[in-house]
N, C-alpha and C positions, 0 to 999 in steps of 0.2 A: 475594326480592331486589328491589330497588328499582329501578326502570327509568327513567335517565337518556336518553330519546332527545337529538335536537337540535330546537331552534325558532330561529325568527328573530325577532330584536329589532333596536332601534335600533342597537346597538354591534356587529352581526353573529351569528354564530352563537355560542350561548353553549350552557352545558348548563341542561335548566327539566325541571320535573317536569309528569308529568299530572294531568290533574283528577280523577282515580280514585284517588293519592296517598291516605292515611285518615287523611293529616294535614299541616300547612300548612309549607310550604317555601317560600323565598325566595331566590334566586340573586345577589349583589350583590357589586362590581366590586372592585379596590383603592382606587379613589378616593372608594367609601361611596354608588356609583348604584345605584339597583334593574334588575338585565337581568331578569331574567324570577320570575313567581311562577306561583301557583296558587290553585283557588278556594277552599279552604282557609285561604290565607294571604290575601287581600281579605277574606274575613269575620273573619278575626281584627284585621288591621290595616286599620282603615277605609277608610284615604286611601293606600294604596299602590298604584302604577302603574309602569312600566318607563321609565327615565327619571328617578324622583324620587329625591334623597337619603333614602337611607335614616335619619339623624336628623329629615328631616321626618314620618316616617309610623311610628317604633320607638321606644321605651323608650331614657333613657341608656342603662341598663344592656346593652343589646343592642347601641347604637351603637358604648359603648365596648370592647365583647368582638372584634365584627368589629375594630376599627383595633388591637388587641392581635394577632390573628386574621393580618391581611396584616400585620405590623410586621416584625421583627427573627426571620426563622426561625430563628435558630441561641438565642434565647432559649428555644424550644419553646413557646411558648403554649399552653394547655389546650384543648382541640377543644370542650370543656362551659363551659356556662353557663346564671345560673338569677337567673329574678327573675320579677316580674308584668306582665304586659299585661291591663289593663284590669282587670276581679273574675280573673282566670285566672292561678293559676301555671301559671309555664312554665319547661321547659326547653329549651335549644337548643344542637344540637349543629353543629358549622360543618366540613363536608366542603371539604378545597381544590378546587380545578377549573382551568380552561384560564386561562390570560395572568393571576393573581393572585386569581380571582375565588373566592368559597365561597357555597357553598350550606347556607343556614341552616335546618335541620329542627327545629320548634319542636313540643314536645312537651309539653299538656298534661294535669293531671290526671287528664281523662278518658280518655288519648290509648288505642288498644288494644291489648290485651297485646301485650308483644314486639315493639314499635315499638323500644325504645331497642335492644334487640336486632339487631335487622334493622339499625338503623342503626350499628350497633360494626361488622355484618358487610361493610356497604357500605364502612367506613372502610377497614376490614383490604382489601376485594379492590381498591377504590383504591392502596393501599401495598404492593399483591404488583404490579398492573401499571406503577406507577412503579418497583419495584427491580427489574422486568424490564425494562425502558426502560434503565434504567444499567447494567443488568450486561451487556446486549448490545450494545448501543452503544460498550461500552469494551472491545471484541473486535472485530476485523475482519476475524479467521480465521472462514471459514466453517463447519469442521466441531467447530470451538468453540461456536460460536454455535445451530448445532442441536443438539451437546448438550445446550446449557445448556435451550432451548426445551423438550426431550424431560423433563430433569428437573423442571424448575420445573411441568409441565403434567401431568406422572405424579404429583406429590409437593401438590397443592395443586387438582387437577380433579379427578381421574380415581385408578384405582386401576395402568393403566399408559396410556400415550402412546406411539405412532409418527409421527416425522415423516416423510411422505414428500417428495421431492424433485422437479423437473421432473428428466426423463430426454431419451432420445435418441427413444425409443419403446418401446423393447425391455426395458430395463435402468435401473432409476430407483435416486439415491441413500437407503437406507431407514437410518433413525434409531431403535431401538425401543428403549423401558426399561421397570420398574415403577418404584415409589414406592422403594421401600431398595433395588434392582438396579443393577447394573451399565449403564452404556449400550454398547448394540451399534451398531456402524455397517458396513455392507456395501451394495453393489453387487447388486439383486436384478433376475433376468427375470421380470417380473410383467404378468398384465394387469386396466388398469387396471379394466374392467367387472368383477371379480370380487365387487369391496367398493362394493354402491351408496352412490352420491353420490360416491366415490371421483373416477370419469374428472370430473365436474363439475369438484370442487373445484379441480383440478388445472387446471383452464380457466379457474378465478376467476370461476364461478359459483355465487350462493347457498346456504349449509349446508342440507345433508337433513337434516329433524329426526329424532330418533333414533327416535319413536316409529313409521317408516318402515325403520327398517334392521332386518331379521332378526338376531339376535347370532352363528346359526349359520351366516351366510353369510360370515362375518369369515375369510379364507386364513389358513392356519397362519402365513407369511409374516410377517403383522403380531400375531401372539402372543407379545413377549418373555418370552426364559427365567427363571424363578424365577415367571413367572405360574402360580395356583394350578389343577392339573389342566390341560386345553387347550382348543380352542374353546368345548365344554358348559360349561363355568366362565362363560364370560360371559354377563351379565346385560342389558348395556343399551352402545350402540356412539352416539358422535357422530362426523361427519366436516365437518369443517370448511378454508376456502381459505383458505390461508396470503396474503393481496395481498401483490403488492409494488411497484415504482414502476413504474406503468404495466402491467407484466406480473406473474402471480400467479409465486409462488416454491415453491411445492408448497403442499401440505396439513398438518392437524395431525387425527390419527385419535385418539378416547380411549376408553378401556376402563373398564368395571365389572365387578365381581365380581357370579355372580349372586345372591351375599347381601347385597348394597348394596343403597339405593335407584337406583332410575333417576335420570336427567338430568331435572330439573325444565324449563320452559322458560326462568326464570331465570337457569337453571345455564347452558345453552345460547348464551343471550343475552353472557354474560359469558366463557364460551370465546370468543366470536368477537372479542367487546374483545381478548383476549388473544392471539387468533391475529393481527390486523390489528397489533399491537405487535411481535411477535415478525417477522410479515412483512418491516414494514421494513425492521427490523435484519438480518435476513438479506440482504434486497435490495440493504443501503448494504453488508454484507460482501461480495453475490456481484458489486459491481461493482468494489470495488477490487481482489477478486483478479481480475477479468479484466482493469482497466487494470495491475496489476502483473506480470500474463501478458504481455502485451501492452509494455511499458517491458522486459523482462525480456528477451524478443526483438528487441525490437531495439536493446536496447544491446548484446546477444553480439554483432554486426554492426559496434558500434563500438569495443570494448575490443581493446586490444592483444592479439597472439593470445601464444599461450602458443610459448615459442624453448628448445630446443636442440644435437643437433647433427643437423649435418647435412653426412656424406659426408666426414664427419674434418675438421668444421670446428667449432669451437665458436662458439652466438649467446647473449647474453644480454641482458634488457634493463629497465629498469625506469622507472615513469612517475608522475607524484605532478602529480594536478588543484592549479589555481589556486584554485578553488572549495573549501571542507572540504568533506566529505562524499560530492564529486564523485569517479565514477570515468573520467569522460571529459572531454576540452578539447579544445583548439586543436592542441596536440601529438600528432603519432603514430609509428609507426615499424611496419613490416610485414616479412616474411618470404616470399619467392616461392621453394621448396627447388627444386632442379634434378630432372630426371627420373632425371639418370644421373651419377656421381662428375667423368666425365668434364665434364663440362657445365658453368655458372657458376652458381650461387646465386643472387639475386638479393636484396640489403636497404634502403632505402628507410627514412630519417627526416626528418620533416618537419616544419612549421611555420606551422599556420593562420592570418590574420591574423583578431584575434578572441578570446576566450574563452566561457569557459562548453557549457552544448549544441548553440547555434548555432553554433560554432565547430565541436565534434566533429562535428554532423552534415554540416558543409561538407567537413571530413577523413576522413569515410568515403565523401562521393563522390567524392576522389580518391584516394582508395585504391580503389575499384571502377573507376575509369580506370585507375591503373595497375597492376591485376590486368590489366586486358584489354590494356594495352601490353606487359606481360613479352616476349612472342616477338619485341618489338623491341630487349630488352633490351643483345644482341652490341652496337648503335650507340647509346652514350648520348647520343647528340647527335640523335637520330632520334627517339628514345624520348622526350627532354624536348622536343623542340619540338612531336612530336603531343601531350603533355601540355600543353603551353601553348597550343597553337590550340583543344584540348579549352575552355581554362579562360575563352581568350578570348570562347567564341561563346555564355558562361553571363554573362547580365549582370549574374547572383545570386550569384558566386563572386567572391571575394576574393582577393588576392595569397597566393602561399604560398612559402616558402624549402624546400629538400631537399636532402639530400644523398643520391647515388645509387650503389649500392655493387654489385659483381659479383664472385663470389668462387669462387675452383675449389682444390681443395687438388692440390697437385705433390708429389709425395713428402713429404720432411717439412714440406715451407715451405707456406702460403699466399699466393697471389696474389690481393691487390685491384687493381680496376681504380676508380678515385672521382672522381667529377663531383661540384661543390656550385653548386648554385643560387642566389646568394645567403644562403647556407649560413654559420657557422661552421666553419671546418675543422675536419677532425677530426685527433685526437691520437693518435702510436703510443708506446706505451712497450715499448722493448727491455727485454730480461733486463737489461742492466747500469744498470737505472734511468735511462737517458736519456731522452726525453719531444720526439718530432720533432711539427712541425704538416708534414700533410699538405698541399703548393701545389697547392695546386685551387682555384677560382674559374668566377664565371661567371653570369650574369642571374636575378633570382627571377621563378616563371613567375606569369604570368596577368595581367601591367602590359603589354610590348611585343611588337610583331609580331616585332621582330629579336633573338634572343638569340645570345649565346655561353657557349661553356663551356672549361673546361681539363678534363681526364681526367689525375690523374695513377696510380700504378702503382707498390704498396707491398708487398714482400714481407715476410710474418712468419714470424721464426722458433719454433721450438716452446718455447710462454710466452711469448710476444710477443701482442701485447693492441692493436687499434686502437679508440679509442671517438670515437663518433660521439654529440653532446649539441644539445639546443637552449639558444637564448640565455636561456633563463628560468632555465640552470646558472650563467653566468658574471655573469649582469644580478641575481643572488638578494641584495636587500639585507638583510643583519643584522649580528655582529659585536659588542661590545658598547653602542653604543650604538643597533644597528638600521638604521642610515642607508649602511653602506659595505657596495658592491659585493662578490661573493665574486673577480670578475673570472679572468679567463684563468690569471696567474702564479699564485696559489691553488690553482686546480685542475689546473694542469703541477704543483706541488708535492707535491699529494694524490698522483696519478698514478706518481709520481717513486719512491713507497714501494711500489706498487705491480708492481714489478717482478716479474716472476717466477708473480704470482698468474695464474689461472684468470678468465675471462672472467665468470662471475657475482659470482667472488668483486670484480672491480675495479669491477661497477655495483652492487654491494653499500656498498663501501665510499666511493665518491661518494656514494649517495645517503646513506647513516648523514652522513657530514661537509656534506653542504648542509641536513639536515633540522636539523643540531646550529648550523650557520650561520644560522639563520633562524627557527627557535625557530616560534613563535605567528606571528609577523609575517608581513604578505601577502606574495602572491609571484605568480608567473608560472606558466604551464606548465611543468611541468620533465620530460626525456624524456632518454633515454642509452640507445645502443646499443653493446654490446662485442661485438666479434670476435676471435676469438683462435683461436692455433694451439696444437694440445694438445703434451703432452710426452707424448706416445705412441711417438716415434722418435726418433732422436737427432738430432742438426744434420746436414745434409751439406756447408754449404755455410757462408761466413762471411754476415755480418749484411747486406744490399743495400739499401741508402741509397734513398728514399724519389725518385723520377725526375718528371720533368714530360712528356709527347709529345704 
């Protein structure tokens, strides 16, 4: 194999051959400059240095193959080309490399056997660790992505491949296959000194070469099934450190049969190209699943919790981000169930000033305040103005609107009790399709030291429905030409037909009639809360008109 180290040139680190090379190569940019060559290639091309264009110091014929060479990749350009330098045919074959450059290996006449050879095989291990670059990079599951390592490194290195994983200490993630095998993945208690170079690699210290590893010392652990016979079968063992950013990402262990040839140091050298490829990509998968861990937690904390009943009262509620795609805004609505039937409920819909995350995460810190307020709940007028001294002594919290609900079921009826803050009132729709606004009123918290409120006090009967919505329901422009409000009278109307239904079924069918109101078009938060009383009993008492105290 051909050993591309790194050198330094003018243009930074590029890839140059050594001078032990058995024949002249030349490394040269997109733009036709020479980064680096060898002594080889100075005795063949007189006047070449790093720095010079290469039409100053090469053959047309070579000038024009390179600018075919960097051109147009999707035309595929020939990697061969052949003409004379000086009394010398030559041929030269052009390897791509880092930022558009190729490295030109000129091969002549005399060149020594199995040069062109060697260099088809540099091409091909070139174009396995670029299709390992893209096939893992375009995965950002992790235990995708060690598979895929596990096969590509069983089926093209080695006769099988184990990767292993960092662990806790105890228990490491282990990845094993053969070449035409199935791949395993389990959870193994292994330790790591069993497999030398093992605990190293795993630390992101230098590969033990193999002709240091005993093959009999390799744990059954890392022998995948369908390998031929069990440990005596192997021939020849490398272990090598998977890097990753900043911190190693485990190891990549490979196996031979002991009718193979051994791990040349070649072979060795080019594992570890391939582990440092694979590394990354695993390191770019294991960070996004850990910021997706991490997003995942603490959006459960802002998403609206999951409603229904509670103590023979039915809740229901639904919520649709301003944002596409978003599952949280400015809007929210919470559920505090009571301890005992006897007791009030507690439900809470509100109104961020703001959109987006910034907004939900402004709406999950008062919902974390008025979790801890509930046991003031009996006094809504207590309740909302610790909420508002809360809001005032945050000078990072914005104004919010709410409406504040406490609800106990009475035989057949329920009783609200409802405060709004600046609020929308909310709507009761009777059984007989009528559609009442609840009079409450009253300051939105987190602007003034002095608030007031109204409480009013709304009995439902069984199928009776009060829904509580924010203004991103009634403020939702669409309609057909997009521009007109769905406003208030719209959704008394909606509601109107609504008689009689089930609590999910009426925030069911507002939201189906605002999503069909507003099509694609922007929009606001949009949040509904339905309460309702089941027809589990019959009525005992006539319909009780919606009161103010």
């Amino acid at each position: 194999m051909v050993s591309l180290p790194e050198q330094k040139s003018t243009r930074g680190p590029v890839p140059a051959v050594q001078h032990c090379e058995p024949f002249p190569a030349v490394t040269v940019d997109a733009s036709g400059t020479v980064l680096s060559h060898n002594a080889q290639a100075a005795a063949l091309l007189a006047r070449v240095a790093v720095g010079v264009a290469l039409d100053e110091v090469a053959p047309a014929w070579l000038v024009e193959a390179h600018l075919r060479r960097v051109g147009d990749a999707g035309n595929e350009p020939s990697a061969w080309a052949d003409g004379r330098i000086g009394p010398h045919r030559v041929k030269a074959l052009g390897v791509p490399g880092v930022d558009g450059a190729v490295t030109w290996w000129l091969i002549g006449e005399s060149a020594p056997a199995g040069a062109a050879q060697e260099l088809a095989r540099e091409r091909m291990r070139a174009g396995l660790l670029q299709e390992l670059s893209c096939e893992l990079l375009a995965s950002l599951d992790v235990e995708r992505c060690t598979a895929m390592t596990a096969q590509r490194a069983a089926r093209h290195l080695a006769d099988a491949a184990v990767v292993v994983g960092t662990g806790d200490g105890c228990a490491f993630p282990v990845t094993r296959c053969t070449a035409d095998g199935p791949v395993v993945q389990e959870s193994v208690a292994l330790d790591p000194g069993q497999l030398p170079g093992l605990e190293e690699a795993l630390q992101g210290l230098p590969a033990v070469s193999s002709r240091w590893i005993d093959p009999h010392d390799v744990p059954s652990w890392a022998v995948p099934e369908g390998f031929v016979g069990d440990v005596a079968d192997i021939g020849s063992v490398v272990v090598v450190p998977l890097p990753g950013h900043g911190v190693p990402t485990g190891c990549l262990v490979l196996l031979r049969r002991r009718q193979a040839a051994g791990f040349t140091p070649a072979e060795e050298s080019f594992a570890q190209l391939f582990a440092a490829r694979a590394g990354a990509a695993l390191s770019v998968a294991r960070s996004h699943t850990r910021q997706a861990r991490s997003t995942d937690v603490l959006l459960g904390d802002l998403l609206p919790p999951s409603l229904g009943g509670v103590h023979g009262i039915c809740f229901a509620g639904g919520y649709r981000a301003s944002v596409a795609g978003e599952l949280v805004g400015g809007d929210f609505y919470d559920l505090y169930p009571a301890d005992s039937p006897e007791a009030e409920t507690v439900a809470v819909l509100g109104d961020v000033c703001g959109k987006g995350l910034e907004a939900a995460v402004v709406a999950g810190r008062i919902r974390h305040v008025l979790r801890a307020l509930v046991p003031f709940a009996a006094d809504h007028t207590r309740l909302l103005t610790l909420l508002n001294g809360a809001l005032l002594s945050s000078s990072q919290t914005p104004f919010v609107t709410l409406v504040l609900v406490t609800a106990v079921r009475q035989d057949a009826r329920v009783r609200l009790r409802i405060s709004s803050a600046g609020h929308p009132s909310p709507l009761v729709v009777r059984v007989t399709g009528q559609v009442e606004e609840v009079r409450t009123g009253g300051t939105l918290i987190g602007v003034f030291a002095d608030i007031e409120f109204t409480t009013a006090e709304v009995a439902l009967q069984p199928g009776e429905t009060c829904l509580l919505y924010s203004d991103g329901i009634t403020e939702a422009r669409g309609g057909p030409l997009g521009n007109v409000m769905f406003n208030e009278d719209r959704l008394r109307a909606a509601l109107a037909q609504c008689a009689g239904m089930p609590a999910e079924a009426v925030t069911e069918r507002v939201q189906m009639i605002i999503a069909q109101w507003v099509g694609e078009g922007p929009h606001d938060d949009m949040a509904v809360l339905a309460i309702g009383a089941p027809r589990d009993t019959p009525r005992t008492t006539e319909d009780e008109p919606t009161r103010e105290r």
